[in-house]
MILUM-626942 format. One record per residue: residue in one letter; x, y, z of N, C-alpha, C in turn. Coordinates in steps of 0.05 Angstrom, whole numbers, plus 32768, in hexadecimal, padded with zeros to 4 digits. Last residue first. Example, Ala and Ser with C-alpha at 12.3 -4.5 7.8 and 13.67 -1.06 7.14 Angstrom:
BEGIN
S81017FD3808E81117FEB808F81028001809DA81087F8E809C80F67FA6809C81087FBE809C
//
This chain:
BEGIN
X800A8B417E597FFE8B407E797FE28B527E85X80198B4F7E2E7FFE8B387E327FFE8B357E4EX800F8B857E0380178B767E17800D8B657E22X800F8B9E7DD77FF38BAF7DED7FFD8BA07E10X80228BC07D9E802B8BA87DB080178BB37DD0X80008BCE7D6280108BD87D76800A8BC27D95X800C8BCE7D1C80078BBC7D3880168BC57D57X80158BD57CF080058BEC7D0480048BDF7D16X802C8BA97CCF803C8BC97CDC802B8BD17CE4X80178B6B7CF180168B8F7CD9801F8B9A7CE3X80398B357CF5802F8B4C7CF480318B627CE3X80298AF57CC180438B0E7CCE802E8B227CE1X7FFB8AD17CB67FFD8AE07CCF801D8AEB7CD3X80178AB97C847FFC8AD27C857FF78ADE7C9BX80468A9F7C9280488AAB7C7F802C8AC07C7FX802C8A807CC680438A917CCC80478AA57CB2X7FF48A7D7CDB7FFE8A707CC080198A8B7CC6X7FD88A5C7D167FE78A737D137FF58A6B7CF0X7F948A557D217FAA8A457D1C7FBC8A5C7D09X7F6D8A797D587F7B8A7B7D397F8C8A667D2FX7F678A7C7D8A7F618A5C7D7B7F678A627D63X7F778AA97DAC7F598AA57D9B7F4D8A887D88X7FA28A9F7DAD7F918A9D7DBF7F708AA67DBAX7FC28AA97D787FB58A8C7D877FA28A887D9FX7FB78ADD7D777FA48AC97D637FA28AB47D6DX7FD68AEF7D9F7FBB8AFF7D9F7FA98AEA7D92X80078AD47D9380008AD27DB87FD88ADC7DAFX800F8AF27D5F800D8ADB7D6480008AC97D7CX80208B227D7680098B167D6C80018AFB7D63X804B8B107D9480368B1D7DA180208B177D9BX806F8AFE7D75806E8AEA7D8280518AF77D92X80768B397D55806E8B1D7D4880628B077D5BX80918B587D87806F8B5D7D7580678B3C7D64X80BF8B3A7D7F80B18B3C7DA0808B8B397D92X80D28B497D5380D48B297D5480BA8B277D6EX80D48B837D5380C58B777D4180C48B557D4EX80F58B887D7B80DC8B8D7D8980CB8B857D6DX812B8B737D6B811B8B607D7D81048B707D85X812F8B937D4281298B817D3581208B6A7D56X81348BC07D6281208BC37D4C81148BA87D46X816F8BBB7D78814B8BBB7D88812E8BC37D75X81918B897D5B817D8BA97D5881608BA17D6FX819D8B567D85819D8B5C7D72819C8B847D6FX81B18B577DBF81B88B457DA881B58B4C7D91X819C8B837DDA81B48B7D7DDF81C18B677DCBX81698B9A7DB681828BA67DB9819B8B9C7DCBX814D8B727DEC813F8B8B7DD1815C8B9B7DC9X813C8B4B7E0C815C8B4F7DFE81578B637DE2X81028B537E1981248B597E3181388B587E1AX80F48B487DF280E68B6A7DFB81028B707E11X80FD8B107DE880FD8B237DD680FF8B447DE2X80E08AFC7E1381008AF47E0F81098B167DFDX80A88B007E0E80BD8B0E7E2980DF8B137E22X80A08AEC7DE6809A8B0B7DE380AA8B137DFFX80AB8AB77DEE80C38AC27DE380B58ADF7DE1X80888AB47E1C80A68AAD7E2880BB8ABA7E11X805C8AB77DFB80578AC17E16807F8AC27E15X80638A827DDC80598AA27DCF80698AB87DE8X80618A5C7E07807C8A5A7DF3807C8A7D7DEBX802B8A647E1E80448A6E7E2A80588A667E20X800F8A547DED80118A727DF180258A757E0CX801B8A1C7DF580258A297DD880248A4B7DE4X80038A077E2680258A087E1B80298A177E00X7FD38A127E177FE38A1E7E317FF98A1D7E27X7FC489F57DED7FC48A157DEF7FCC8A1E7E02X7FFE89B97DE77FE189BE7DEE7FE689EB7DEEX802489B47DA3801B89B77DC1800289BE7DCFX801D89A97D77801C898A7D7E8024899B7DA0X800589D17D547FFC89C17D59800089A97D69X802989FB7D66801389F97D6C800089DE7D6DX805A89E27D54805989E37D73803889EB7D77X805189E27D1C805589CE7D1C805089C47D46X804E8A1D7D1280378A0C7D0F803789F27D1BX80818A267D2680728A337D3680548A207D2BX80A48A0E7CF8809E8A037D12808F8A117D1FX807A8A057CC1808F8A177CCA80948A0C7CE9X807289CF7C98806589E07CA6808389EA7CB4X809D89BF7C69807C89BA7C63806B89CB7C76X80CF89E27C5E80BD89DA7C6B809F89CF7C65X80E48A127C4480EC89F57C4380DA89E07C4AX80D68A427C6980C98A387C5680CA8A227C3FX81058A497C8C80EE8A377C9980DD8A2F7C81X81278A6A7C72812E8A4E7C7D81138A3E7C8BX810C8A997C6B81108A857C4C81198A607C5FX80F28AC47C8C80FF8AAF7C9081048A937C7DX80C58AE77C7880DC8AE77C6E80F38AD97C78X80A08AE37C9C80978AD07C7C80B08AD37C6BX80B08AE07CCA80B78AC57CC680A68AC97C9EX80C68B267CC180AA8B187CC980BE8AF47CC0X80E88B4D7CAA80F38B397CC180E18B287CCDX80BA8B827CB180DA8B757C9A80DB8B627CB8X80728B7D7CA580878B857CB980A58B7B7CB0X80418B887C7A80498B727C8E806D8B857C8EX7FFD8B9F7C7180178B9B7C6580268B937C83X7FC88BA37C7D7FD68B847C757FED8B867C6CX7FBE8BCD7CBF7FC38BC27CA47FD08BA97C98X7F788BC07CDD7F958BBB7CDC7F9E8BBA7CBF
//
């Protein structure tokens, strides 16, 4: 995979990096792995249905892909670092059902 990273990733969300931890770190840790990958799970759904009615369907199938891989690392027990885990632009979405 490549390491170059995707426009609109949370490492370019300036409002969370105020922060000591970002909230997605902050829900990993203080939810159990069931509940955290169906938070993952619910916004790659949320995201893939409103693809272009709220925002660019660009920018909700990038947000969808993010919450995806993300769904891929944590479920592997990765602890998710939102600034080094963006997705890669080669990342192609495989689906989690």
């Amino acid at each position: 995979m490549s390491t170059e990273k995707t426009k609109g990733a949370s490492k370019g969300q300036e409002h969370y990096i105020n922060s000591a931890k970002q909230p997605i770190e902050v829900m990993q840790l203080l939810m159990s792995k069931t509940a955290f990958l169906g938070f993952l799970k619910g916004n790659v759904i949320k995201y893939s249905m409103r693809a272009g009615y709220k925002d660019s369907a660009e920018k909700d199938i990038n947000k969808r892909n993010q919450y995806a891989y993300w769904y891929e690392l944590a479920s592997k027990d990765v602890l998710i670092n939102p600034i080094k885990d963006s997705v890669p632009t080669d990342y192609i979405f495989k689906g989690l059902f």
